[in-house]
Backbone of each chain as nested JSON, in Angstrom:
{
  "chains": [
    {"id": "A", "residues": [
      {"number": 1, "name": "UNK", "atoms": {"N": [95.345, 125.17, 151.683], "CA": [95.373, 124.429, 150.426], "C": [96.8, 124.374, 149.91]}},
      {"number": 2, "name": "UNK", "atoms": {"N": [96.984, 123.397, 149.349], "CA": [98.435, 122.668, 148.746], "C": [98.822, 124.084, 147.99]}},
      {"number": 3, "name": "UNK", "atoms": {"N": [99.752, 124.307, 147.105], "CA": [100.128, 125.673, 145.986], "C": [99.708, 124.466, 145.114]}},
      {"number": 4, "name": "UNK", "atoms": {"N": [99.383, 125.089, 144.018], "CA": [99.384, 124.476, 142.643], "C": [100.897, 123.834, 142.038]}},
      {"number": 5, "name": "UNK", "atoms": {"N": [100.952, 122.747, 141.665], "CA": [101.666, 122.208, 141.27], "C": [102.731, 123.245, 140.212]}},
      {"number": 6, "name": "UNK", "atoms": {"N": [101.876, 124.042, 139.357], "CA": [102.439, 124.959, 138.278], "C": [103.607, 125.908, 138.998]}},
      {"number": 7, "name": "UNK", "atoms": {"N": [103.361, 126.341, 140.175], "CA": [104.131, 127.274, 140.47], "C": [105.294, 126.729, 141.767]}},
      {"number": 8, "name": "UNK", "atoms": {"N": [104.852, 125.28, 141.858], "CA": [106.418, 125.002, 142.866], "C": [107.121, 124.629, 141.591]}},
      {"number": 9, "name": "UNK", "atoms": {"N": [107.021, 124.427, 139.832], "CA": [108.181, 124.499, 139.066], "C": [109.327, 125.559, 138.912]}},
      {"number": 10, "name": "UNK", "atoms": {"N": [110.123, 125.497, 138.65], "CA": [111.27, 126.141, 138.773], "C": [110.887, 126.773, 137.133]}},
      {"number": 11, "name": "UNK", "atoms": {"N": [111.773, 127.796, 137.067], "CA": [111.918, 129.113, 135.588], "C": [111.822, 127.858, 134.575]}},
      {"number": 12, "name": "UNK", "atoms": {"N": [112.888, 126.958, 134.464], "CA": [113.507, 126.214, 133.699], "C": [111.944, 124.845, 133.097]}},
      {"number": 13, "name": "UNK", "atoms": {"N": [111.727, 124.427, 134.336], "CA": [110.747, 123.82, 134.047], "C": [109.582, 124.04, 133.468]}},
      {"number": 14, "name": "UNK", "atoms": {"N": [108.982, 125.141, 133.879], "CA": [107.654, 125.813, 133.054], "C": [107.866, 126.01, 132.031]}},
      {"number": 15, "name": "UNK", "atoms": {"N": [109.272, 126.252, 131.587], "CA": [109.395, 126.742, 130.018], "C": [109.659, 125.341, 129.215]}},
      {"number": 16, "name": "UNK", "atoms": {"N": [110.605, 124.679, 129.921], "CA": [110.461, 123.473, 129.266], "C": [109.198, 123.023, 128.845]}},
      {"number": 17, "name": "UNK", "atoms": {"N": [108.375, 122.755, 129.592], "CA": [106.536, 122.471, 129.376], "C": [105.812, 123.231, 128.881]}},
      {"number": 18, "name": "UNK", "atoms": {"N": [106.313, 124.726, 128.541], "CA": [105.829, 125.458, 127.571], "C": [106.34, 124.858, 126.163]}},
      {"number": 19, "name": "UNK", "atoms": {"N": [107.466, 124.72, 125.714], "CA": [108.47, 124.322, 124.76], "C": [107.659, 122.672, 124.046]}},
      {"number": 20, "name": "UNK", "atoms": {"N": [107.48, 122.181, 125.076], "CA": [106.366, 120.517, 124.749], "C": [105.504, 121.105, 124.459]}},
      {"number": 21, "name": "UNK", "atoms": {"N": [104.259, 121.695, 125.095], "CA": [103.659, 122.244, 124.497], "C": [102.998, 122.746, 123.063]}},
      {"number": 22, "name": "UNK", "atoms": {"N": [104.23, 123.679, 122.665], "CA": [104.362, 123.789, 121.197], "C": [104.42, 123.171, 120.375]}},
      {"number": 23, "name": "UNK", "atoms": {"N": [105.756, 122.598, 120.738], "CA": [106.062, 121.125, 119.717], "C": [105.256, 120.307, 119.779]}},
      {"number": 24, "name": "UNK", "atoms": {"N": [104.428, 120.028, 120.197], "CA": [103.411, 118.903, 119.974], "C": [101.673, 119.384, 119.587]}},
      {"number": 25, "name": "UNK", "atoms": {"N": [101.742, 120.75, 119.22], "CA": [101.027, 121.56, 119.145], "C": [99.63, 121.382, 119.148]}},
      {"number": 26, "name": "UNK", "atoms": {"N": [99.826, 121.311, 120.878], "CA": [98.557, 121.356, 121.903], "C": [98.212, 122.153, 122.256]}},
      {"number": 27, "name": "UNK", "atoms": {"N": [99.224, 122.987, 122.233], "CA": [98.484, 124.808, 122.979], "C": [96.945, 125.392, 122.951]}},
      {"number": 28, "name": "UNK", "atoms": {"N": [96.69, 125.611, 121.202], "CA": [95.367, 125.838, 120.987], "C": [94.504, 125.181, 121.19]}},
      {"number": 29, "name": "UNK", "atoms": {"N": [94.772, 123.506, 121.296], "CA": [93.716, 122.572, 121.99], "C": [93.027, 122.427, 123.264]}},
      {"number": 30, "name": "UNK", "atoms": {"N": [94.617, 122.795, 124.24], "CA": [93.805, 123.392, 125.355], "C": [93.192, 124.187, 125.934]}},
      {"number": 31, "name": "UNK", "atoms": {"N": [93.019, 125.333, 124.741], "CA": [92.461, 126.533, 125.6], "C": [91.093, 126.261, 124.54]}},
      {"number": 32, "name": "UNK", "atoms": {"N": [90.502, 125.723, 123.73], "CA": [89.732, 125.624, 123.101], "C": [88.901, 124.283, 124.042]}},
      {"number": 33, "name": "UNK", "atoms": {"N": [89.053, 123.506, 124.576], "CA": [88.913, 122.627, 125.289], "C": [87.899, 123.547, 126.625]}},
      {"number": 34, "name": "UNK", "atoms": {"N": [88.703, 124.586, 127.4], "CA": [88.703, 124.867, 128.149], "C": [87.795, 125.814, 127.926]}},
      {"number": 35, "name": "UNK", "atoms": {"N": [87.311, 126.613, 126.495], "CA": [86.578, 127.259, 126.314], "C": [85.388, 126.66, 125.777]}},
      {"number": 36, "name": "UNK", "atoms": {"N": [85.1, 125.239, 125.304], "CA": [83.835, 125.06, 124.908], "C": [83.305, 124.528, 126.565]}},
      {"number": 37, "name": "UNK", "atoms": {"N": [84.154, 124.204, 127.685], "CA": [83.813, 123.369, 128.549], "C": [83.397, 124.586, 129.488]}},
      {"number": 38, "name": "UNK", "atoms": {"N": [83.335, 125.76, 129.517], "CA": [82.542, 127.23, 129.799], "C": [81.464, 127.489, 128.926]}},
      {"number": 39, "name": "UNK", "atoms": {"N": [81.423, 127.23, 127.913], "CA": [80.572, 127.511, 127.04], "C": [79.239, 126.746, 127.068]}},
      {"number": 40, "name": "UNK", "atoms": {"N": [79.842, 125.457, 127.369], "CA": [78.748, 124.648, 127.625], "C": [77.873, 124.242, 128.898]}},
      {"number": 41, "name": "UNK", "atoms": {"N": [78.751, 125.118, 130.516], "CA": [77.977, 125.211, 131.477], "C": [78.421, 124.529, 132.158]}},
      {"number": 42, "name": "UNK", "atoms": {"N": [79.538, 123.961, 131.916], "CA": [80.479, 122.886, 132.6], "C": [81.616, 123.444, 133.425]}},
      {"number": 43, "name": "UNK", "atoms": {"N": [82.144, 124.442, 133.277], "CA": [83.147, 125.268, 134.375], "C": [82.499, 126.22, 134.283]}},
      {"number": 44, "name": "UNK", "atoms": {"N": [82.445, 126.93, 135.442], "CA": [82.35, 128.371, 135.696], "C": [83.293, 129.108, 136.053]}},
      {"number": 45, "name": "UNK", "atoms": {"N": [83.535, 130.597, 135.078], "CA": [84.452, 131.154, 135.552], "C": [84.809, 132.709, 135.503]}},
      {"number": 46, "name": "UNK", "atoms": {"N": [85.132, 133.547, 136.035], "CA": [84.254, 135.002, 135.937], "C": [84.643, 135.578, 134.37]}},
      {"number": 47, "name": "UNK", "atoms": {"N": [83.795, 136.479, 134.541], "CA": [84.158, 137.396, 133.022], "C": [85.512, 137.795, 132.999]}},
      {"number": 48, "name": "UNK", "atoms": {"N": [86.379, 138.086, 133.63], "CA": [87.864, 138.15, 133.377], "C": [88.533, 137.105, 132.626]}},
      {"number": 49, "name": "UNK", "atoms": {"N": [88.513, 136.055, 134.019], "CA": [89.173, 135.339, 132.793], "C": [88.443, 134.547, 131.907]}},
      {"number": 50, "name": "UNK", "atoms": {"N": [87.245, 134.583, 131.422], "CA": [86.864, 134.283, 130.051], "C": [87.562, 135.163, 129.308]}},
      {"number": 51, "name": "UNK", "atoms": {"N": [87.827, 136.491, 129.403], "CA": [88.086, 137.633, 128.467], "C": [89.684, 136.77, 127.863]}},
      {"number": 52, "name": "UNK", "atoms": {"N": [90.181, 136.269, 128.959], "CA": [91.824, 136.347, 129.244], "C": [91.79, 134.846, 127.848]}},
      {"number": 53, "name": "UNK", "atoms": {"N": [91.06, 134.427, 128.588], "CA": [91.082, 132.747, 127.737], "C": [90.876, 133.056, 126.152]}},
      {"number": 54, "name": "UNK", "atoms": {"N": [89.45, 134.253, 125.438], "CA": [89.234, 134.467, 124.254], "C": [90.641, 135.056, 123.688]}},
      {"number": 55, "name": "UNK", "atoms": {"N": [91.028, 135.51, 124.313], "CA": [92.469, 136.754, 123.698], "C": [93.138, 135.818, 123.661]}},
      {"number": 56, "name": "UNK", "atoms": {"N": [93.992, 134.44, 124.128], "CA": [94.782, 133.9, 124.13], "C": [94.746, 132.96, 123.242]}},
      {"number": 57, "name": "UNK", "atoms": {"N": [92.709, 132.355, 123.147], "CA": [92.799, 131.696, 121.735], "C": [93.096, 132.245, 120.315]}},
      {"number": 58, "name": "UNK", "atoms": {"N": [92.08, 133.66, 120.145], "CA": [93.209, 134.125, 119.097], "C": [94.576, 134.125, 118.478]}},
      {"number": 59, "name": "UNK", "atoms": {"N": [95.123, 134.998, 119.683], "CA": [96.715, 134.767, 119.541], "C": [97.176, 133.785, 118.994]}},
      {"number": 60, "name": "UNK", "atoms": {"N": [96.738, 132.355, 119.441], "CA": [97.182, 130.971, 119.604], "C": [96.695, 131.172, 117.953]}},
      {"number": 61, "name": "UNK", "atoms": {"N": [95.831, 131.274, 117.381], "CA": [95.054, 130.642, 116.155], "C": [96.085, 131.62, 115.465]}},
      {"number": 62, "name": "UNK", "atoms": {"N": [95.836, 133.455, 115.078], "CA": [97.013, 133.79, 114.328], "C": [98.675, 133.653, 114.441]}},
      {"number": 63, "name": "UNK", "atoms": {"N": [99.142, 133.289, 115.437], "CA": [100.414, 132.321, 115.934], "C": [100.825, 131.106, 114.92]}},
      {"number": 64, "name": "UNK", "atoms": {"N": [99.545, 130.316, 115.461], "CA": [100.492, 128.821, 114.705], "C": [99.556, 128.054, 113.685]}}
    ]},
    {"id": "B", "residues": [
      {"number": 1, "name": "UNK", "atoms": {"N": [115.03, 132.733, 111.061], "CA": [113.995, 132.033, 112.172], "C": [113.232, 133.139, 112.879]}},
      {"number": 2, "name": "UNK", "atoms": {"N": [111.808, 132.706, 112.393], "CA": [111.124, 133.042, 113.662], "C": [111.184, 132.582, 114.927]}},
      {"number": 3, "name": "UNK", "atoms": {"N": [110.439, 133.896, 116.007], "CA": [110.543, 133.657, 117.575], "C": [110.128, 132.397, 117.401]}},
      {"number": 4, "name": "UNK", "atoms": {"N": [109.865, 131.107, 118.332], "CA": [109.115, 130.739, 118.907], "C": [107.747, 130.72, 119.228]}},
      {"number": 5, "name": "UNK", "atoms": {"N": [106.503, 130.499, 119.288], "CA": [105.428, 131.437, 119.947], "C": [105.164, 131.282, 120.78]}},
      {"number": 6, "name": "UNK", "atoms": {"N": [106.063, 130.2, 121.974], "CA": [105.75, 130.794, 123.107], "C": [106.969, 131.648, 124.188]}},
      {"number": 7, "name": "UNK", "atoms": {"N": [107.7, 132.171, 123.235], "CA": [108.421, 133.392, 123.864], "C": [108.043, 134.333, 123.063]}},
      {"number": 8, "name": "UNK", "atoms": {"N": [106.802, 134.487, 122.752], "CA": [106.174, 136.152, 122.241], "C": [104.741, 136.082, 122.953]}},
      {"number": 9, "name": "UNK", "atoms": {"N": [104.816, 134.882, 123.605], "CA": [103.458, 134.724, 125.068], "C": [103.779, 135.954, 126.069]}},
      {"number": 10, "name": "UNK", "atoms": {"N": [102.527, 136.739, 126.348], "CA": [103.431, 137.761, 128.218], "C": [103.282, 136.718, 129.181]}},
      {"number": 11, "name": "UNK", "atoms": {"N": [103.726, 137.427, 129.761], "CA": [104.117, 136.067, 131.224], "C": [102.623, 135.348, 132.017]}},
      {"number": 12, "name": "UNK", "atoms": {"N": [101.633, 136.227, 131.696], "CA": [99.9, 136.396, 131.866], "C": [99.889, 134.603, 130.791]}},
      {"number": 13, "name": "UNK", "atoms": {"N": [99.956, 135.375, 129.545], "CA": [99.157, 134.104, 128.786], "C": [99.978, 132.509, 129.035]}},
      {"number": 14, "name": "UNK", "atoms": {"N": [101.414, 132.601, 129.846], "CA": [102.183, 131.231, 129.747], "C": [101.498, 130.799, 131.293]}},
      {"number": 15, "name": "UNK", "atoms": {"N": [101.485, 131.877, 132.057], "CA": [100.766, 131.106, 132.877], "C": [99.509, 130.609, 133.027]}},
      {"number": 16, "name": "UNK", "atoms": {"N": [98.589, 131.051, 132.021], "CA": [97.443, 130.602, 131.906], "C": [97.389, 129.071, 131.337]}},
      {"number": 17, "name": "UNK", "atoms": {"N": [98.237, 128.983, 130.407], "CA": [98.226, 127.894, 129.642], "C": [98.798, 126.693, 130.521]}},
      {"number": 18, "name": "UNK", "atoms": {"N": [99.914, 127.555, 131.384], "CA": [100.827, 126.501, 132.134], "C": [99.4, 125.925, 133.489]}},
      {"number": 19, "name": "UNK", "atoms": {"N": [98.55, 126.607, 133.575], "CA": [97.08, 126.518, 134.45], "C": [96.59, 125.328, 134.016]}},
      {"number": 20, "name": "UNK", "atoms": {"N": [95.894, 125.784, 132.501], "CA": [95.439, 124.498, 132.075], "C": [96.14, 123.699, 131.739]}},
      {"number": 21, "name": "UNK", "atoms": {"N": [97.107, 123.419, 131.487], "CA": [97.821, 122.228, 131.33], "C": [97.697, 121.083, 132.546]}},
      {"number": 22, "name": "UNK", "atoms": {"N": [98.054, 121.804, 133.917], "CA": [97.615, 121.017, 134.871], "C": [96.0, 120.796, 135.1]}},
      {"number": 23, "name": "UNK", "atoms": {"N": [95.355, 121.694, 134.851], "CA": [94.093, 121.299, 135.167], "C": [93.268, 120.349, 134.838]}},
      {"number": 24, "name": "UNK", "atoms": {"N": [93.896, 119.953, 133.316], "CA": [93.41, 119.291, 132.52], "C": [94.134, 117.914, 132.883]}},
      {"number": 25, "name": "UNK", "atoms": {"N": [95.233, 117.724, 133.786], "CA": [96.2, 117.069, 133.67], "C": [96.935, 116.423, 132.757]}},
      {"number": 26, "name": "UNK", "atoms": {"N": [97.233, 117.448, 131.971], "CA": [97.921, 116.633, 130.789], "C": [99.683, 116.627, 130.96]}},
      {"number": 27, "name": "UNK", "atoms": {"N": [99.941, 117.507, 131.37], "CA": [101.951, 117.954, 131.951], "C": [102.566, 116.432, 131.729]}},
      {"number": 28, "name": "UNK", "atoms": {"N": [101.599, 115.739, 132.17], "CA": [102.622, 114.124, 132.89], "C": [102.582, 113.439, 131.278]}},
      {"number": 29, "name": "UNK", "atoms": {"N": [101.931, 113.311, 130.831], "CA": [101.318, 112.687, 129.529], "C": [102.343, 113.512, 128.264]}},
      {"number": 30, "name": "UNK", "atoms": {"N": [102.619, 114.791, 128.439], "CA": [103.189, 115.88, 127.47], "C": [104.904, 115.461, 127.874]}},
      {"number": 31, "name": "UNK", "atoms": {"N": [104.966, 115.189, 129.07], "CA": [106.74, 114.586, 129.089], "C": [106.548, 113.488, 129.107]}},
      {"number": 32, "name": "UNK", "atoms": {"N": [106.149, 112.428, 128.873], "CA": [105.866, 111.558, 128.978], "C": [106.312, 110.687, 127.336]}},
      {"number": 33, "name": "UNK", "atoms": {"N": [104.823, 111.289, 126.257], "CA": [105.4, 111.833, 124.888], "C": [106.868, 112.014, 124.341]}},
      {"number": 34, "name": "UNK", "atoms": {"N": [107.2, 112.889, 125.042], "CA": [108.41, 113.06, 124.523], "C": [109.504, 112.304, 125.064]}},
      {"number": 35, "name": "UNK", "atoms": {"N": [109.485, 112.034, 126.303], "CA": [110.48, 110.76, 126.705], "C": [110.751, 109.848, 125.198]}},
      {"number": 36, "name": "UNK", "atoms": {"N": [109.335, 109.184, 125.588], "CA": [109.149, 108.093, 124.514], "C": [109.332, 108.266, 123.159]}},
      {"number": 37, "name": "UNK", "atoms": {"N": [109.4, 109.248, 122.707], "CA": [109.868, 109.952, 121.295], "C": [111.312, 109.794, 121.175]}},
      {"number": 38, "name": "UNK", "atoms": {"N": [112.259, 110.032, 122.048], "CA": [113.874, 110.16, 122.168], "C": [114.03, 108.834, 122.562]}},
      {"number": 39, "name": "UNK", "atoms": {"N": [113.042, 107.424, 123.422], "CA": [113.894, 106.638, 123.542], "C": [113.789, 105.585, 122.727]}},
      {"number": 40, "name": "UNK", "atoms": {"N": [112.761, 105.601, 121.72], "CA": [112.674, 105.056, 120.17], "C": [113.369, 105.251, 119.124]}},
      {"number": 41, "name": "UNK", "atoms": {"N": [114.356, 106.621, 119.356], "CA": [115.011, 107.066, 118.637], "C": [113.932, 108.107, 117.367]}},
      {"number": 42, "name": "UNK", "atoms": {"N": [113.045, 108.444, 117.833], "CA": [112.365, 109.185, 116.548], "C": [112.814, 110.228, 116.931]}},
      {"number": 43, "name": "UNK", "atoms": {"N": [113.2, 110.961, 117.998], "CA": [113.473, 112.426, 118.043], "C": [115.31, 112.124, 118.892]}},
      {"number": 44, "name": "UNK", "atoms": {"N": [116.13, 113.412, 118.433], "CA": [117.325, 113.778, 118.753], "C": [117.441, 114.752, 119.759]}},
      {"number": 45, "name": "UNK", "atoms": {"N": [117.638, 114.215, 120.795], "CA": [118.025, 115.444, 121.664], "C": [119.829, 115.285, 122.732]}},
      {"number": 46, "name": "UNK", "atoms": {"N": [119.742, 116.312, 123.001], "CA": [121.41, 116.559, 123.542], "C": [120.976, 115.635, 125.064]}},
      {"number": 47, "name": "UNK", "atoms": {"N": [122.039, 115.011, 125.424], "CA": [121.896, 114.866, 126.926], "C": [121.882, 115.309, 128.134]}},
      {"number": 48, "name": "UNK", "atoms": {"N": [121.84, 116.806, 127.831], "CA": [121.172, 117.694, 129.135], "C": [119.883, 117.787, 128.788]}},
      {"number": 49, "name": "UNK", "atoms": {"N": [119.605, 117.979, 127.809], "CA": [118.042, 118.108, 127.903], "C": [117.3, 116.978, 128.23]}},
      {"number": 50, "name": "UNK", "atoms": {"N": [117.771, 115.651, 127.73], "CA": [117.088, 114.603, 127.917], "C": [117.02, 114.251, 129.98]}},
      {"number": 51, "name": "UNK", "atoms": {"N": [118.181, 114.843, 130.294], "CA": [118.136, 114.531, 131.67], "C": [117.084, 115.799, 132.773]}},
      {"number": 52, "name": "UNK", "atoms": {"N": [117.085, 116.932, 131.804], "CA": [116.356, 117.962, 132.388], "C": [114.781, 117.316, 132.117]}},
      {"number": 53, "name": "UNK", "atoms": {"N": [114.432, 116.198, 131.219], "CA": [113.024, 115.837, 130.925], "C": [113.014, 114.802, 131.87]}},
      {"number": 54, "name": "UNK", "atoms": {"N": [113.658, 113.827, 132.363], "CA": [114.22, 112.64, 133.174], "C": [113.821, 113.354, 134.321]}},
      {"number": 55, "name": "UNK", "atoms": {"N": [114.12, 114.636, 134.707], "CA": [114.053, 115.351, 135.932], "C": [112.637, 115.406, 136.236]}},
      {"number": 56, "name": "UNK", "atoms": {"N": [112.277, 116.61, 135.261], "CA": [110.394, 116.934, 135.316], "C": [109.702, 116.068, 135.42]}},
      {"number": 57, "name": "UNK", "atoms": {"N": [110.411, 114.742, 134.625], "CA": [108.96, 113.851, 134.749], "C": [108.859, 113.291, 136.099]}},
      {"number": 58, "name": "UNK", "atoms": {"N": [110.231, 113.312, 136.664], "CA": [110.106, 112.652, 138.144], "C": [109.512, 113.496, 139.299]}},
      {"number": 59, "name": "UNK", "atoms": {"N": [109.705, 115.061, 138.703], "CA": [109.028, 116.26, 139.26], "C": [107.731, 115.757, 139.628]}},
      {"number": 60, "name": "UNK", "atoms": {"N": [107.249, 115.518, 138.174], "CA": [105.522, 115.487, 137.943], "C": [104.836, 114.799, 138.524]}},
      {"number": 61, "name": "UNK", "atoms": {"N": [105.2, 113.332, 138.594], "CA": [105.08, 112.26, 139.013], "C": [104.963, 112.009, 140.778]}},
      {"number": 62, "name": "UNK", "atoms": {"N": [106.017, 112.743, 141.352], "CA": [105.554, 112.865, 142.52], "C": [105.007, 113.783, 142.917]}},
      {"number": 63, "name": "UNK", "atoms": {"N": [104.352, 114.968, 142.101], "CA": [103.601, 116.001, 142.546], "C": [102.104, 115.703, 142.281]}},
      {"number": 64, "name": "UNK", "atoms": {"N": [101.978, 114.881, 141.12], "CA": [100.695, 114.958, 140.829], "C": [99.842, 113.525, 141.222]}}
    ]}
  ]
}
């Protein structure tokens, strides 16, 4: 299988697209996205990273 | 000034996000945005950065 696109970016690039990200403040949209679309039976994905995804929406919500 | 919030991300939660970002495929659409923001003139940016976004998007574009 191909690598994921995410990780043939270079340091510079991921952060850049982290940096958009923010500024256009999508962050919490996507992981909220990503969590009703588990929630609703539509991705499956193990109890880890559900755990990983709830902790990050927090963050994201007391963050910004 | 506060940090940023996504340099108070651990390297765990940027890559998660940097996950869904592609998964969802949004990356191309998120530089994309902002191109078009700087070449309307609504946003100011230096001309390395604008060429480091010139870069990614051509990154993206042939990756995805």
């Amino acid at each position: 299988m191909a690598k994921p696109v995410q990780e043939t970016l270079s340091h510079e690039e991921q952060r850049l697209l982290l940096e958009l990200l923010f500024a256009q403040r999508y962050a919490l949209e996507l992981v909220c996205c990503e969590l009703a679309d588990i929630e609703n039976g539509d991705k499956q994905v193990d109890a880890k990273r559900y755990q990983q995804l709830l902790r990050l929406y927090d963050r994201l919500l007391q963050e910004t």
